[in-house]
C-alpha positions in Angstrom: 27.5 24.8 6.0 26.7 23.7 2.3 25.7 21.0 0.6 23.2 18.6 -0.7 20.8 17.2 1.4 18.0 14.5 0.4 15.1 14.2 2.7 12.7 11.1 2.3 9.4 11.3 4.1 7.3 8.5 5.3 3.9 8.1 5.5 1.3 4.9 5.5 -1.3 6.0 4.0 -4.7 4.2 4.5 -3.6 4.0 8.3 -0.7 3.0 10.4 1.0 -0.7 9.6 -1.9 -3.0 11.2 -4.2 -0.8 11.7 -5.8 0.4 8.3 -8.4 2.6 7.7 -12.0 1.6 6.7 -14.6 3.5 4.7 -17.8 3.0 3.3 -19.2 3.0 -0.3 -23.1 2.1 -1.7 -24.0 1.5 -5.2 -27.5 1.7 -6.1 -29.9 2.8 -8.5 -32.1 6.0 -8.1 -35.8 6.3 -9.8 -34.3 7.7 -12.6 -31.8 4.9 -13.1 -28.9 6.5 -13.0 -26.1 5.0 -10.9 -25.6 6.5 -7.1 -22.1 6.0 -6.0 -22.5 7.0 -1.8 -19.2 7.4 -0.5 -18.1 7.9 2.9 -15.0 9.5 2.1 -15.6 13.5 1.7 -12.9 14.9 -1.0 -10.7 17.9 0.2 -8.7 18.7 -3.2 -8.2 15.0 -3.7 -10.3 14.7 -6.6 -12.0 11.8 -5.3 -15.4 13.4 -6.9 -14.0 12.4 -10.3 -11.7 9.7 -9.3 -14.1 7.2 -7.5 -17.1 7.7 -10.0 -14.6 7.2 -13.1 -13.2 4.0 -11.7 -17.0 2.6 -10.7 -17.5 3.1 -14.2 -14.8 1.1 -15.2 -15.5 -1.6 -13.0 -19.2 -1.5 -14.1 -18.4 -0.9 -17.8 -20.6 2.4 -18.1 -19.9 5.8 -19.3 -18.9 8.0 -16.1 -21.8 10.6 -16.8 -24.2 7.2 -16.0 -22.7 7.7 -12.3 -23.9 9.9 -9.6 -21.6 11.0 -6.9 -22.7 11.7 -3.5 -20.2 11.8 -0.4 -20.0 12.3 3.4 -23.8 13.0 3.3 -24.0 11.4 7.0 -28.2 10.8 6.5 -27.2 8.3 4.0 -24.3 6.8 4.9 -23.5 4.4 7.9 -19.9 4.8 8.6 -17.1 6.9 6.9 -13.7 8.8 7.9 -14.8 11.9 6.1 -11.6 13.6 4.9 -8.6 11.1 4.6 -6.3 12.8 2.9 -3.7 10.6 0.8 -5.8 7.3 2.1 -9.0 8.7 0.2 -8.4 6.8 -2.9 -6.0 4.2 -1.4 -9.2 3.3 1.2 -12.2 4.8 -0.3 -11.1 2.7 -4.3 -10.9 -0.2 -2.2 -14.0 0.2 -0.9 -15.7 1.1 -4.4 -14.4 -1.6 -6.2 -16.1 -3.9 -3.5 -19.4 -2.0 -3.9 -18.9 -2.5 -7.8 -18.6 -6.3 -7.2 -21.5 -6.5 -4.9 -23.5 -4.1 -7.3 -23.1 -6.9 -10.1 -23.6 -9.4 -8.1 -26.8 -8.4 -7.0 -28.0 -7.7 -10.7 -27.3 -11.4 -12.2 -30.3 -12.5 -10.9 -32.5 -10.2 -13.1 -29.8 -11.0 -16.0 -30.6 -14.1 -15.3 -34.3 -14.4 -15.0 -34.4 -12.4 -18.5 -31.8 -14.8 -20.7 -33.8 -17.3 -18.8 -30.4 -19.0 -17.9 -29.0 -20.4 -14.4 -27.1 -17.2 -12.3 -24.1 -19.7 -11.8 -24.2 -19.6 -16.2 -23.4 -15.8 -16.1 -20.3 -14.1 -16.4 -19.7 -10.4 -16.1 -17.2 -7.9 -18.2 -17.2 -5.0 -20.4 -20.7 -3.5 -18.8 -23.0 -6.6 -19.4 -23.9 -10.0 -18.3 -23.3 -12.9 -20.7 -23.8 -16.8 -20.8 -19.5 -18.0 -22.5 -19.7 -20.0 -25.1 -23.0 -18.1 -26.5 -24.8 -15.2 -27.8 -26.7 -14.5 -25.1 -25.9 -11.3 -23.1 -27.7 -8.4 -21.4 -26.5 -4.8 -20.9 -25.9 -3.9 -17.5 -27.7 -0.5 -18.7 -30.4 -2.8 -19.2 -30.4 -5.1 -16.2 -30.2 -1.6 -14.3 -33.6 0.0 -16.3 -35.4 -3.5 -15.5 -35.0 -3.4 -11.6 -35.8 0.5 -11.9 -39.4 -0.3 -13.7 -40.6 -3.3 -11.7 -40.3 -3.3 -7.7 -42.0 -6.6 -7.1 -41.9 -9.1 -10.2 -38.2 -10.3 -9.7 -36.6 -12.9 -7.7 -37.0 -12.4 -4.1 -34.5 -10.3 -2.5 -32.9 -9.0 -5.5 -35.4 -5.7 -5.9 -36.1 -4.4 -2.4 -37.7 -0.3 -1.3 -36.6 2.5 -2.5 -32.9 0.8 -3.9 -34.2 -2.2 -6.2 -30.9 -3.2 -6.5 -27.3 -2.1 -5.0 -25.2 -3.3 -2.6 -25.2 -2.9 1.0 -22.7 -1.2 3.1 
């Protein structure tokens, strides 16, 4: 026989139709103040090393060399699916971009306490915290170096151990 054939495969990736996959990722800051991106996803050839810590630094509005990458370390991370294959950056960007969200979230109350402003005043885009409708703004870079250099002066709950401020798993 000849001929043409067209083949179309089919695959759901991030998990089968109700039943999706879920992963873990941390943001914090390390005594250095660099950015830790803790992923639960471990990359096989995906290029999820490169891929998750560029788009944090999107969402966060920082240069990617800011962010440090550390996956499937299972000392440091709660729960993960390891190697996902085509899910890793369906899943494990999902999951990022949520960590980026809680990340800034948990820094507008030092943005705050420093522009001496309300938290419900702040806005967040473009890597810094700002009040609309003024001039008054702070870095994230900055926000970040603040809850690196002082543990216990902050608002309660904000600055806590080892990782001042992140976001929980």
């Amino acid at each position: 026989m000849r001929g043409l054939g067209i083949a179309n495969p089919i695959e759901v990736a991030g998990g089968s139709f109700g039943n999706s996959r879920t992963d873990t990722a941390h943001v914090s800051i390390d005594d250095e103040g660099q950015i830790v991106l803790t992923s639960g996803m471990l990359s096989t050839g995906q290029g999820l090393e490169t891929a998750l810590p560029i788009l944090l630094a999107q969402r966060l509005g920082v240069e990617a060399t800011r962010i440090v990458y550390r996956q499937g370390d299972t000392g440091t991370v709660l729960n993960g699916h390891g190697q996902g294959g085509s899910s890793g950056l369906s899943v494990g960007g999902v999951v990022v971009e949520q960590a980026a969200l809680r990340f800034v979230e948990s820094g507008k109350a030092i943005a705050a306490d420093e522009l001496e402003v309300d938290v419900a005043d702040l806005s967040f885009g473009n890597g810094r915290y700002e009040v609309p409708g003024t001039d008054l703004a702070i870095e994230l870079n900055a926000v970040v170096e603040i809850a690196r250099k002082s543990a216990g002066d902050k608002p309660a709950g904000v600055l806590k151990g080892l990782r001042p401020f992140g976001s929980p798993s």
